[in-house]
C-alpha positions, 0 to 999 in steps of 0.5 A: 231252521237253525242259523249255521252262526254261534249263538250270541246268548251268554248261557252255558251248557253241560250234558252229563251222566254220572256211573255210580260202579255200584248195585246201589248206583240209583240211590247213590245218584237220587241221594246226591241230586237231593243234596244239591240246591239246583235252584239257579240253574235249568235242569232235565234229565232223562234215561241216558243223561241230565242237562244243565244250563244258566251261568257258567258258575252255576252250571260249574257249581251244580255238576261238581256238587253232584259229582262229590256227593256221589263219590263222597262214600268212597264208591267208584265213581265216573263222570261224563260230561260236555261243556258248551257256550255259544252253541247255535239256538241255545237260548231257551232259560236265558231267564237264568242268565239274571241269577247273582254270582254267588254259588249254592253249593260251593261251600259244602263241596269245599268240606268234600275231599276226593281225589279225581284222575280226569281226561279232557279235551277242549274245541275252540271252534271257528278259529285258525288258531284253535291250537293256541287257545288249548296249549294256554289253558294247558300252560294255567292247568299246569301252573295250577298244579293239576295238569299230569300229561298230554294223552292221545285226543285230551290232556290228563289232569290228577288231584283233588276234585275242587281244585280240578273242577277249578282248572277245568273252569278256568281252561274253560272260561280262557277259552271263552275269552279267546276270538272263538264264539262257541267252546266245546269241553269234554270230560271224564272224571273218575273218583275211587278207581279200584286200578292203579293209576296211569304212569305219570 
């Protein structure tokens, strides 16, 4: 039976599918998953999405990475993905947890310049002051230079994708540090959208 209490592991998570708008989408998505080292982090994925857990980095590191490789080629390309930390019961790959810091894919996805439009929405859960914890990571997205706006259920974010993978960190990892035990981040990502941009 699994406790009603947040984990206590320090693993992170992330589920993701990505959507390649392309008769080519299973070569764009086997090309990009053999282009990225995904050898610090556990990873299954099966018909509807793949999942990836270890440290926070890595998880971070190995999702972009796959992003970019499938939209390097000027594809349109949309990401769909949720981030957690402190979910009940997640425990199983803890062994990851002992990896070093230091990110496999970091340097290639540097040399990637890609222009992303993204919506994402954080859940700070088990804490009255929820409301707090995002409009802080709202306030860095926009020091930051990527945060556009706030939409219905999420806020939008605009630039390059290194850069917005790195707020997207970032809200996620103040969240962490705030009272909350467990954080949720949901996000859309979309690269090369042949649609005119939303108004800012």
């Amino acid at each position: 039976m699994m406790s009603n209490f947040c984990g206590t592991s320090e693993i992170t998570g992330a589920r993701f599918s990505i959507y390649p708008m392309s008769d080519r989408f299973v070569d764009i998505i086997l090309s990009a998953l053999e282009e990225v080292d995904t050898s610090k982090v556990w990873m299954e994925s099966d018909d509807v999405s793949t999942c990836v857990r270890g440290r926070s980095e890595h998880v971070f590191d190995v999702v972009k990475a796959i992003f970019l490789e499938s939209s390097k080629n000027g594809d349109h390309v949309v990401l769909q993905a949720t981030f957690s930390n402190g979910c009940p019961g997640d425990s199983a790959g803890d062994v990851y947890l002992s990896e070093n810091s230091d990110r496999l894919n970091e340097e290639k996805s540097l040399q990637i310049q890609q222009e992303v439009a993204v919506q994402f929405a954080l859940y700070p859960m088990g804490i009255p002051t929820y409301m707090n914890v995002i409009v802080d990571q709202c306030k860095l997205a926009q020091e930051q230079g990527t945060f556009t706006k706030g939409v219905h259920y999420a806020s939008r974010l605009d630039g390059d994708a290194n850069k917005v993978f790195k707020t997207l960190e970032d809200a996620f990892q103040g969240a962490h540090d705030s009272d909350s035990t467990h954080i949720v981040m949901t996000v859309v990502m979309s690269a090369n959208s042949p649609s005119k941009k939303g108004d800012k």
